[in-house]
MOPAC internal coordinates of N, CA, C and O (Angstrom, degrees):
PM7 1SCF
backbone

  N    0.0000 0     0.00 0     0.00 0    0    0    0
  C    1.4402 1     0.00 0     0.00 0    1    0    0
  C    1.5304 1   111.10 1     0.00 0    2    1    0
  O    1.2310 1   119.32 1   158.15 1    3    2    1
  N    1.1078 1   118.90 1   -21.85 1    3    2    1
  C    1.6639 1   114.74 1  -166.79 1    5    3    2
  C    1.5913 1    92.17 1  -114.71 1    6    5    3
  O    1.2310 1   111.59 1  -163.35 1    7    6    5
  N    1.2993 1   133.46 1    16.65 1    7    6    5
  C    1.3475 1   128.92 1   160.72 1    9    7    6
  C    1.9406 1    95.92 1   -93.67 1   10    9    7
  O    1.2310 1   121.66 1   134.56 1   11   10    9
  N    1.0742 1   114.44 1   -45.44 1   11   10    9
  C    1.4012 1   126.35 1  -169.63 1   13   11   10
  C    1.7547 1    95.14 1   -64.34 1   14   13   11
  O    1.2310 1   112.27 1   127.72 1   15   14   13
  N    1.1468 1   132.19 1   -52.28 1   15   14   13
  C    1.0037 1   142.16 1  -179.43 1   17   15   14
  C    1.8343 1   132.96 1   -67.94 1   18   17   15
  O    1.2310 1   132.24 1   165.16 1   19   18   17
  N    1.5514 1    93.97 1   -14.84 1   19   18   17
  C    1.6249 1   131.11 1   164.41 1   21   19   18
  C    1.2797 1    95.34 1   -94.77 1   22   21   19
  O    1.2310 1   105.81 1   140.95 1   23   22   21
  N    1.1636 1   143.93 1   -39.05 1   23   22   21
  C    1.3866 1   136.16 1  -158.80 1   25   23   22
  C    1.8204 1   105.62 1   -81.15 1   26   25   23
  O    1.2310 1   134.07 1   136.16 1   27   26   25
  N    1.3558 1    90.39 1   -43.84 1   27   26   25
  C    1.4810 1   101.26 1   170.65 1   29   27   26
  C    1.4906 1   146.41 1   -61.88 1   30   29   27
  O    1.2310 1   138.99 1   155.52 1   31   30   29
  N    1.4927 1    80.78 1   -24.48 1   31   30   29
  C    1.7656 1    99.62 1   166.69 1   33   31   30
  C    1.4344 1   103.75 1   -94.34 1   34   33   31
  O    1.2310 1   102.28 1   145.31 1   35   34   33
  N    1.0529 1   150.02 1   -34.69 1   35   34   33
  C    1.5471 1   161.48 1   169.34 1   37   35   34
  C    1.6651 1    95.65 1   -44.88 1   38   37   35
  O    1.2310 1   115.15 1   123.41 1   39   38   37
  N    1.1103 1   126.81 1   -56.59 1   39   38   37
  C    1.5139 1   148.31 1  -148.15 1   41   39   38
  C    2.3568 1    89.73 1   -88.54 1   42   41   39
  O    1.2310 1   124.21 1   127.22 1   43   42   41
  N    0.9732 1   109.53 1   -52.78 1   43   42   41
  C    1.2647 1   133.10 1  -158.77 1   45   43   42
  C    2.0402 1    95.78 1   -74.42 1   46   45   43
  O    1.2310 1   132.77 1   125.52 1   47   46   45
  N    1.4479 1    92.94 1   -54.48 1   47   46   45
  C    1.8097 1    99.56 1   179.96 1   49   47   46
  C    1.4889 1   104.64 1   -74.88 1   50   49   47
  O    1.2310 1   109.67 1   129.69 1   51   50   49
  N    1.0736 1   136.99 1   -50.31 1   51   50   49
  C    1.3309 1   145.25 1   158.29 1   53   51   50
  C    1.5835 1   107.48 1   -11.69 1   54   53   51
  O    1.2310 1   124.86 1   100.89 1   55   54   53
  N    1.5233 1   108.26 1   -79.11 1   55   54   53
  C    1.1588 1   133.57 1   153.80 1   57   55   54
  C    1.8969 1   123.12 1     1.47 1   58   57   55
  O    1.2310 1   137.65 1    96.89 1   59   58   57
  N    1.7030 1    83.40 1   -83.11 1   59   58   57
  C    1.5495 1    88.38 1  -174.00 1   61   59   58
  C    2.0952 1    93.07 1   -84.45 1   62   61   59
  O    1.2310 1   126.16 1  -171.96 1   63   62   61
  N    0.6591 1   105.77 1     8.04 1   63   62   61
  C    1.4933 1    89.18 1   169.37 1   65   63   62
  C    1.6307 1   126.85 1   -87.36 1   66   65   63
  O    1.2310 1   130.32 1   163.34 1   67   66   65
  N    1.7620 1    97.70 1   -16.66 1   67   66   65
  C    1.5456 1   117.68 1  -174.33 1   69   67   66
  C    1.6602 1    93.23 1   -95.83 1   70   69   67
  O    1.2310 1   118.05 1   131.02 1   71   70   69
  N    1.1218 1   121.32 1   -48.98 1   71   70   69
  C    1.5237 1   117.07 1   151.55 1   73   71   70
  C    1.2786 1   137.50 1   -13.30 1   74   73   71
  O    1.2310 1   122.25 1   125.73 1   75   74   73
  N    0.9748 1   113.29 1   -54.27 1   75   74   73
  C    1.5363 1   100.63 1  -171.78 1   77   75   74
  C    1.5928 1    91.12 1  -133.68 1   78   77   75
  O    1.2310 1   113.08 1  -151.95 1   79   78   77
  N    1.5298 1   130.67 1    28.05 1   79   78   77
  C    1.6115 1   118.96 1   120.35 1   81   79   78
  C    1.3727 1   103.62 1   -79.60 1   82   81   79
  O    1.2310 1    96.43 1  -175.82 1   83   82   81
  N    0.4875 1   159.24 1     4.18 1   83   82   81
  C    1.4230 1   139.93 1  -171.45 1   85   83   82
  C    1.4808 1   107.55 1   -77.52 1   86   85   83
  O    1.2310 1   126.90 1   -55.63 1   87   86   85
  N    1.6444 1   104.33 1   124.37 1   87   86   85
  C    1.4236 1   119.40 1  -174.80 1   89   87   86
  C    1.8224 1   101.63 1   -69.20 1   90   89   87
  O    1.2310 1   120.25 1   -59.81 1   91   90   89
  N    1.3059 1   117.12 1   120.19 1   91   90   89
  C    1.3178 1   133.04 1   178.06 1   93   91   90
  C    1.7917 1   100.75 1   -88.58 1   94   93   91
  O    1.2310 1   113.15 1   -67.93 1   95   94   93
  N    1.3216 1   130.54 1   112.07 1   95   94   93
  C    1.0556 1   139.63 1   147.43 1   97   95   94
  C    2.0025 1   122.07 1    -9.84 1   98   97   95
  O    1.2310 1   114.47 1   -38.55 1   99   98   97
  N    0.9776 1   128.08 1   141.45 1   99   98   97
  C    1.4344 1   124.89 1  -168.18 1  101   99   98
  C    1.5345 1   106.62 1  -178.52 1  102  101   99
  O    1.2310 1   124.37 1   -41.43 1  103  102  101
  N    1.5193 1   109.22 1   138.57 1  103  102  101
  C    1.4023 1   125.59 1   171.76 1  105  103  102
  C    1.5604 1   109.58 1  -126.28 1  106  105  103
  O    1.2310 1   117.43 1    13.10 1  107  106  105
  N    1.4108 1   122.50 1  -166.90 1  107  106  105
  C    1.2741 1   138.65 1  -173.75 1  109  107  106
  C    1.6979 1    93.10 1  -110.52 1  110  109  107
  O    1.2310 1   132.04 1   -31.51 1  111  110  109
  N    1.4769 1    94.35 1   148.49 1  111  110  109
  C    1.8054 1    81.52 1  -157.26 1  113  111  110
  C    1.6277 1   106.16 1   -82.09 1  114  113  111
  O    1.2310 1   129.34 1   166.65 1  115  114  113
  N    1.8774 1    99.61 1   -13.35 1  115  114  113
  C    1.6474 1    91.60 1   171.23 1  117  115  114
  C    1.2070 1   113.86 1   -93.89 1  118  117  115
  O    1.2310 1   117.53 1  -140.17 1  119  118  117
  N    1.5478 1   122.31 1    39.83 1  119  118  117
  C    1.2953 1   116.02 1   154.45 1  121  119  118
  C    1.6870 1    90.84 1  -109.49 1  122  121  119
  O    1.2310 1   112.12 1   128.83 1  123  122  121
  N    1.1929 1   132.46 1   -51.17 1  123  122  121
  C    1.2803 1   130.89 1   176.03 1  125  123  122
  C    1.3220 1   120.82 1   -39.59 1  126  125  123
  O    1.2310 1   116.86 1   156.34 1  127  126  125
  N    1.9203 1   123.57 1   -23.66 1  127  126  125
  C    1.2050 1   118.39 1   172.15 1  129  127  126
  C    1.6884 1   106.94 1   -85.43 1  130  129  127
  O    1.2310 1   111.08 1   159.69 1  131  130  129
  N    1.1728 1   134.39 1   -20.31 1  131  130  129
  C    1.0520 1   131.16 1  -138.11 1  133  131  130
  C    1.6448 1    97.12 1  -103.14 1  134  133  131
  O    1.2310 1   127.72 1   147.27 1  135  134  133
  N    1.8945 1   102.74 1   -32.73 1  135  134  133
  C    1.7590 1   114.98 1   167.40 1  137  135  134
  C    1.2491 1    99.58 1   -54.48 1  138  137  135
  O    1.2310 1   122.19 1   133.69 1  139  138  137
  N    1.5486 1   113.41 1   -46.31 1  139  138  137
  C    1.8870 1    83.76 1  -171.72 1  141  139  138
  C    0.9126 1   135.78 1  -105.64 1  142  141  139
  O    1.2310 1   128.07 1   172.17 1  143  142  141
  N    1.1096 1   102.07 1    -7.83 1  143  142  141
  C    2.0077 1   127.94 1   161.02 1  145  143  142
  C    1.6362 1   100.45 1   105.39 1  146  145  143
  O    1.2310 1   122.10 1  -143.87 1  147  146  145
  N    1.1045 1   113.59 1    36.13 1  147  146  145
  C    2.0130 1   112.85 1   165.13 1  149  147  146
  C    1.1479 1    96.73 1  -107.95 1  150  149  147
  O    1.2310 1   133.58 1   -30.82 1  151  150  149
  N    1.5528 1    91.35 1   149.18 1  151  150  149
  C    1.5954 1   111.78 1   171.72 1  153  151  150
  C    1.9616 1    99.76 1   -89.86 1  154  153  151
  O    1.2310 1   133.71 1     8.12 1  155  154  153
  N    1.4938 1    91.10 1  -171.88 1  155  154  153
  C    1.8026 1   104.34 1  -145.89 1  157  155  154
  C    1.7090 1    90.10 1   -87.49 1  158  157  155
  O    1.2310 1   106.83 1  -168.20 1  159  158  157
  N    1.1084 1   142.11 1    11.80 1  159  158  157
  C    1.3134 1   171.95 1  -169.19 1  161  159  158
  C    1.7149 1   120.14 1   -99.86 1  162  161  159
  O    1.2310 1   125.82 1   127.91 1  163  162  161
  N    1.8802 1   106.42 1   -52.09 1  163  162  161
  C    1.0163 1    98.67 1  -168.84 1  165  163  162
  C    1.2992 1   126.81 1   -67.97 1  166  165  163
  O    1.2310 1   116.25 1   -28.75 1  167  166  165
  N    1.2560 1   124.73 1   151.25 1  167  166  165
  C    1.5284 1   128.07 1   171.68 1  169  167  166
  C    1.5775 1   119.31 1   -66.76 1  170  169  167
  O    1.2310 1   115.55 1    14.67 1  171  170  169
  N    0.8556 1   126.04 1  -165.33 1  171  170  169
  C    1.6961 1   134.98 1   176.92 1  173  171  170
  C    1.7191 1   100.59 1   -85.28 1  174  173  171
  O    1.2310 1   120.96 1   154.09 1  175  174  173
  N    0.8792 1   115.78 1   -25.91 1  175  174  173
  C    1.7505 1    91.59 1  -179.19 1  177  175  174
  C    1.1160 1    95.54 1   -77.77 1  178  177  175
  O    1.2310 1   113.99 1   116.71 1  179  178  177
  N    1.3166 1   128.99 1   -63.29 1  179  178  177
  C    1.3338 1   118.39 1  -175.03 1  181  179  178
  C    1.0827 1   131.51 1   -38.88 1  182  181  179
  O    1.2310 1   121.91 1   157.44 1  183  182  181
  N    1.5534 1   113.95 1   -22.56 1  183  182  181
  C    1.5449 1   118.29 1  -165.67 1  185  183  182
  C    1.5493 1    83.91 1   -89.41 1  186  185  183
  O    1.2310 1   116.19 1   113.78 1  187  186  185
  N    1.0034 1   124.85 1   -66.22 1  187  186  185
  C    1.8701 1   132.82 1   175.72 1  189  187  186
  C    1.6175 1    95.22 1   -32.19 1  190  189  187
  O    1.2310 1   106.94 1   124.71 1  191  190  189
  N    1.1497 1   141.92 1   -55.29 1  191  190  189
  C    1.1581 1   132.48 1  -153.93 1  193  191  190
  C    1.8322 1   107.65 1   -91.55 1  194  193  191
  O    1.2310 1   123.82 1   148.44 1  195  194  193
  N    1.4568 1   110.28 1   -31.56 1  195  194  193
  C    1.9587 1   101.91 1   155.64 1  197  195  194
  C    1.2242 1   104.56 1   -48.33 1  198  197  195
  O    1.2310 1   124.36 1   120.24 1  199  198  197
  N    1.7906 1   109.24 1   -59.76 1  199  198  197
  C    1.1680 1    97.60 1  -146.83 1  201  199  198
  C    1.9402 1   122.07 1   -68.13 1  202  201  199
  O    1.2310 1   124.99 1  -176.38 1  203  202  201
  N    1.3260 1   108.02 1     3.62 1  203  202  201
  C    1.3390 1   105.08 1  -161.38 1  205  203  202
  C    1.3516 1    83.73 1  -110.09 1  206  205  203
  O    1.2310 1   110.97 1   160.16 1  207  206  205
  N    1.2390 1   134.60 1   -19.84 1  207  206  205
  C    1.5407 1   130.34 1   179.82 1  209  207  206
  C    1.4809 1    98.04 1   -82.37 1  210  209  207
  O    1.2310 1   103.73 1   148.50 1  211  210  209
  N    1.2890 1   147.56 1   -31.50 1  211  210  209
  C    1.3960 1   148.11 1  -178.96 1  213  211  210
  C    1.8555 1   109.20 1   -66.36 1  214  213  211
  O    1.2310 1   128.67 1   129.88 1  215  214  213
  N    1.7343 1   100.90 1   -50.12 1  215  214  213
  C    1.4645 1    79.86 1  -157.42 1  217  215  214
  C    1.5197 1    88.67 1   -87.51 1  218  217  215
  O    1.2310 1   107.56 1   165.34 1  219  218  217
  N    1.1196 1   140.80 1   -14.66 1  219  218  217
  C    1.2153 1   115.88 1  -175.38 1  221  219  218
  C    1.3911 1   125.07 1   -81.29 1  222  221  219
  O    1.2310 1   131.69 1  -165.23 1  223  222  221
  N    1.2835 1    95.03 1    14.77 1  223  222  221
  C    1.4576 1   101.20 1   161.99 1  225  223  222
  C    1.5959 1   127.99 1  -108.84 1  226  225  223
  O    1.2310 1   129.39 1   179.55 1  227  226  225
  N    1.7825 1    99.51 1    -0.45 1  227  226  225
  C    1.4425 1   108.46 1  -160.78 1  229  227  226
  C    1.7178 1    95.92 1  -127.75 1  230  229  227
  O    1.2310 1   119.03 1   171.25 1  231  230  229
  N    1.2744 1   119.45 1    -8.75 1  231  230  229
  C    1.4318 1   128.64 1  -152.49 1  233  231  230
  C    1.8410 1    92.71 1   -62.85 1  234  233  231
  O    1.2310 1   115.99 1   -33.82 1  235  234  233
  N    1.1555 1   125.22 1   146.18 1  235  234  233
  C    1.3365 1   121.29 1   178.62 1  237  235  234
  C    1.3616 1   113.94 1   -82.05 1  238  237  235
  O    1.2310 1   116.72 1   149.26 1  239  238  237
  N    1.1867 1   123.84 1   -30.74 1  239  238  237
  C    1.3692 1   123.62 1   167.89 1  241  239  238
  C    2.0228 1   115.40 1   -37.27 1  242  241  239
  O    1.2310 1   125.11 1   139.74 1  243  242  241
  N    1.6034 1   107.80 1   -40.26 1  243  242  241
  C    1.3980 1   128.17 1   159.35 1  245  243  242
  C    1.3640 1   121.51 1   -54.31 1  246  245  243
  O    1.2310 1   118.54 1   152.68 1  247  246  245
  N    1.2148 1   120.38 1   -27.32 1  247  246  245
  C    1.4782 1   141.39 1  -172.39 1  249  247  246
  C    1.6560 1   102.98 1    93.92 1  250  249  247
  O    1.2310 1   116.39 1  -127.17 1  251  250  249
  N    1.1779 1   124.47 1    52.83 1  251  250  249
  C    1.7994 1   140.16 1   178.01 1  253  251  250
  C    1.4693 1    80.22 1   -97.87 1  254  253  251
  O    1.2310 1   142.03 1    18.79 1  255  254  253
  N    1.7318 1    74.83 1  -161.21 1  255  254  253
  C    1.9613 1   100.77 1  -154.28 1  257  255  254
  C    1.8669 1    87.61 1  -127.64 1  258  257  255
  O    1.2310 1   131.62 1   -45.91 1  259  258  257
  N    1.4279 1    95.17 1   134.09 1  259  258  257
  C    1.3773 1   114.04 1  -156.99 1  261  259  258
  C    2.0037 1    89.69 1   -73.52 1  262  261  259
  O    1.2310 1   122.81 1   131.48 1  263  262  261
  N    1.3957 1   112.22 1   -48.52 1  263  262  261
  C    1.3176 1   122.13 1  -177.47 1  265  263  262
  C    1.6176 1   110.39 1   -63.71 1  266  265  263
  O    1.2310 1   117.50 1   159.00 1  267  266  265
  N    1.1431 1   122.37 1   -21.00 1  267  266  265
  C    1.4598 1   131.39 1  -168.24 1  269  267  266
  C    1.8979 1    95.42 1   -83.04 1  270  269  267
  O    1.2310 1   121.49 1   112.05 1  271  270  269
  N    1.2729 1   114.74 1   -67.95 1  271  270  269
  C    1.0161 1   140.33 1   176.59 1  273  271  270
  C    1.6030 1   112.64 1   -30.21 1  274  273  271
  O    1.2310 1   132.40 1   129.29 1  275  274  273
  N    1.4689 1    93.65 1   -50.71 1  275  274  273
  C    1.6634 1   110.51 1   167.58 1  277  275  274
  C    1.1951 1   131.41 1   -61.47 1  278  277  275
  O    1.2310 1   120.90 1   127.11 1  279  278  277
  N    1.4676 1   115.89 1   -52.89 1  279  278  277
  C    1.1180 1   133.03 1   159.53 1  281  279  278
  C    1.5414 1   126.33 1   -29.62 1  282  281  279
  O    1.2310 1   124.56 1   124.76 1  283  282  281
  N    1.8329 1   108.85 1   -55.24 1  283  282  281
  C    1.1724 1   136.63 1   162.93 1  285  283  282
  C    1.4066 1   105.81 1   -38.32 1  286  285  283
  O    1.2310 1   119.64 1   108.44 1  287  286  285
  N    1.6909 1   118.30 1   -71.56 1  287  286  285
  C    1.1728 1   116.24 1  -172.74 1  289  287  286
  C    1.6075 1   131.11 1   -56.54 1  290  289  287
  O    1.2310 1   131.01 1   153.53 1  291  290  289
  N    1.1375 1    96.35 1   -26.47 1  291  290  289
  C    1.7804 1   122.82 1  -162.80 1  293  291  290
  C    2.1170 1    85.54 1   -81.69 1  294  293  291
  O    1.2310 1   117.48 1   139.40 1  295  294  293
  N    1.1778 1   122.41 1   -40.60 1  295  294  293
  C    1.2883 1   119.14 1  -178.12 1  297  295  294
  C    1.4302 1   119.34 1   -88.44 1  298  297  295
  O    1.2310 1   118.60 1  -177.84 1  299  298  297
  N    1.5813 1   120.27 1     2.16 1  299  298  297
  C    1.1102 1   126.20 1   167.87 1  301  299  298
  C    1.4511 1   109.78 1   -91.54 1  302  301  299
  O    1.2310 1   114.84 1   140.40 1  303  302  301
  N    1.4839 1   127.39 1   -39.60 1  303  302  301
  C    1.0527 1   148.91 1   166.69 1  305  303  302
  C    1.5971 1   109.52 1   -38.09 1  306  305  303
  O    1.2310 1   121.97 1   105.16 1  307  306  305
  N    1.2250 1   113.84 1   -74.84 1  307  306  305
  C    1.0422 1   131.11 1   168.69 1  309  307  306
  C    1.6337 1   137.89 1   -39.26 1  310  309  307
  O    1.2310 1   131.37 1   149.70 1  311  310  309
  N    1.4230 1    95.65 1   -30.30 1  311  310  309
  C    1.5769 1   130.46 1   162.80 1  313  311  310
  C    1.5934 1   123.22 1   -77.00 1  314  313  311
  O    1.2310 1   120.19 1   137.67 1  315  314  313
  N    1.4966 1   117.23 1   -42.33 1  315  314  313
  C    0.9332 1   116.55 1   159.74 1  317  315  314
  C    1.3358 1   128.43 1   -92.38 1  318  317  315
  O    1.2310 1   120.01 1  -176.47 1  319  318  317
  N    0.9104 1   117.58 1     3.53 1  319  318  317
  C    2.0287 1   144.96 1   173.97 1  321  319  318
  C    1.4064 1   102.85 1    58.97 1  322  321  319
  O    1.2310 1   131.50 1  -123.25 1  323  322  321
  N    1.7869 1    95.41 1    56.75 1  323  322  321
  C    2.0315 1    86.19 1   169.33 1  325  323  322
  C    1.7966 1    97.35 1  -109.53 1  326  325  323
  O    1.2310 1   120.10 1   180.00 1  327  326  325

């Protein structure tokens, strides 16, 4: 039981160590305004409201572009600085 239980913390630290290397995606934010079409002005709804008018037009599930879609998201992200 305490090999299973060593194994688990081994498995668990491992884990959060691949976690937070993990290279997070990033643009320049005037390329991020320009993906969604707000100026350097807009607030968060607006940015929420490109962004939900963009992918649902690009979302692949629609037959869009999986990288396009991404892109989108990665510049909304970026806009709202999460």
């Amino acid at each position: 039981m305490a090999k299973l239980i060593f194994l688990g913390l081994i498995l668990y630290g491992g884990w959060w160590l691949l976690r937070k290397s993990a290279v997070r995606p990033s643009m320049p934010e005037a390329e991020a305004r320009a993906i969604l079409g707000v100026d350097s002005n807009a607030d968060a709804d607006a940015i929420r409201a490109a962004h939900r008018r963009l992918v649902s037009a690009v979302h692949p599930d629609r037959g869009g572009s999986a990288e396009l879609a991404r892109r989108i998201n990665v510049a909304r992200d970026v806009l709202l600085k999460r």
